[in-house]
C-alpha positions, 0 to 999 in steps of 0.5 A, a space after each residue: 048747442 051747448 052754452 056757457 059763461 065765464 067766472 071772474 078770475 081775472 080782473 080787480 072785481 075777480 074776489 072770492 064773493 063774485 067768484 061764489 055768487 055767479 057760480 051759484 047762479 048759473 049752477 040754478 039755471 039752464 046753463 051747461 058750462 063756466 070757464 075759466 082763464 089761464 095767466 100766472 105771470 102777466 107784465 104790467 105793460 101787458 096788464 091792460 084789462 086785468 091788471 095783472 090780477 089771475 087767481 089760478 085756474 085751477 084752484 079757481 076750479 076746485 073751489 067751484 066744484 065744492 060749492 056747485 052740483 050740476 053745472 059744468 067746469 073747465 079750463 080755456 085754456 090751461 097753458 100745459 107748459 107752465 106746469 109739470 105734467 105729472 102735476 096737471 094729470 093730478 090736479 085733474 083726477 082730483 078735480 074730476 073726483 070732486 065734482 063729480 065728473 063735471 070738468 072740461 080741460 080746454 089745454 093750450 100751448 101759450 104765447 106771452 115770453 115773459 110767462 115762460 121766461 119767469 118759469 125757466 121754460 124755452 118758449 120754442 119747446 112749448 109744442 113739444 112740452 104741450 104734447 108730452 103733457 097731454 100723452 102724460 094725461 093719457 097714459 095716466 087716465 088709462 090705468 091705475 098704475 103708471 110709469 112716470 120718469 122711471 118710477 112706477 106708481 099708482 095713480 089715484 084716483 083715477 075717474 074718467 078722464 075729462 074731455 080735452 079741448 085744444 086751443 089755439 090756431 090751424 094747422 097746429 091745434 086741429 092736429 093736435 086736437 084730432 090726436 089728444 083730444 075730443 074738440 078744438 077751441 078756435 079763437 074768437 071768430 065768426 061763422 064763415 071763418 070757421 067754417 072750413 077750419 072745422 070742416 078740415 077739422 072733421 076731415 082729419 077725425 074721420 081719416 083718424 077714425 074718431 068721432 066728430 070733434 066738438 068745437 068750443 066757442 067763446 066770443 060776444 053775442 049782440 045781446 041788445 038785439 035779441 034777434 040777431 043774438 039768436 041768429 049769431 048762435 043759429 049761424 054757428 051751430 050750422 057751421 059745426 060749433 057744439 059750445 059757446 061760452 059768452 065772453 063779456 065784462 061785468 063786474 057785479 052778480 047782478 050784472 052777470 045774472 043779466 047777461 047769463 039770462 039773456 044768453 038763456 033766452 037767445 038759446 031759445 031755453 
């Protein structure tokens, strides 16, 4: 099982220092990826936790690339609605690009109203907005040259696609997922819940001919018990999960470098 953490972009403490300091961290040590959340326009009757402070993710992304060599980037999840389509391929292809290959693109379809109102976007379109964003990533990763809203135009640079993940609940994501993308990303959840979601997971991929679909994780660990932590990521990865991303508060380097080595250490590396 892959591991990860998540980089502070949200939240008062979320500041260009912290950001640069725990990414470097987890760049040095045995860990395969940091994520990072999505919301650009957070009510304050809904800031509660954040305080409506999002640096946005994908720069967030561009900045880590430069300053990391190793470690795996991504999104969980990027809300495709909210952007152009053609805009999200770009983004992607240049983050791709300057890292080095390293990105993961986690994709959603959204949920807060008062997002898609301040963007002018119908709500009830998101599905569909959310499919023709993801066949825009595609058909743009396919070929340098490419035909968007009746222009065509070369796409440069164009280096491999990164895989895609979609978030979100059954039935909607895994078919998505099996259509677009190489994984699911559920919701928190525990093993016996997941485990006949990912099993209709699989059964789709295999009728559609395509390869096991990864599913990506991020939750809690009881990490003041090391042995059930252990135990916890055991009881997913035989399930089906392929990643788990740690999902806890901290508001210092220190404190992310505790959690990340405890996270290291119940992965038994």
């Amino acid at each position: 099982m892959q591991i990860g953490l998540h980089l502070p972009n949200r939240g008062p403490h979320g500041k260009r220092e912290l950001i640069r300091d725990c990414a470097r961290i987890a760049d040095a040590m045995p860990i395969d990826d940091l994520w990072v959340f999505d919301h650009i326009a957070v009510p304050p009757a809904q800031s509660q936790g954040s305080g409506g402070y999002y640096v946005e993710p994908l720069a967030t992304l561009a900045f880590v690339a430069g300053i990391t060599e190793r470690i795996g980037i991504g999104t969980r999840v990027l809300i495709l609605p909210y952007r152009n389509p053609y805009l999200i391929a770009k983004w992607a292809a240049s983050i791709q690009e300057l890292s080095g290959g390293r990105l993961r693109l986690g994709c959603g379809v959204g949920w807060m109203e008062a997002e898609f109102n301040v963007l002018g976007v119908a709500r009830n379109r998101r599905g569909a907005l959310t499919d023709a964003a993801l066949e825009m990533l595609h058909r743009c990763f396919a070929s340098d040259e490419v035909e968007v809203n009746g222009e065509k135009i070369l796409f440069l640079p164009r280096p491999p696609r990164p895989p895609i993940f979609i978030g979100g609940a059954p039935p909607h994501a895994l078919r998505r997922a099996v259509r677009f993308g190489e994984g699911w990303m559920p919701g928190n959840g525990e093993a016996d819940k997941l485990r006949e979601p990912i099993a209709e997971l699989r059964r789709l991929a295999q009728e559609a001919g395509r390869p096991a679909p990864e599913v990506v994780l991020a939750d809690t660990l009881p990490l003041d018990d090391p042995g059930r932590a252990r135990e916890r990521l055991q009881q997913l990865a035989d399930v089906g999960v392929t990643r788990f991303s740690l999902n806890l508060p901290y508001e210092t380097a220190r404190e992310f470098e505790r959690l990340a080595n405890t996270v290291v250490r119940a992965a038994g590396r």
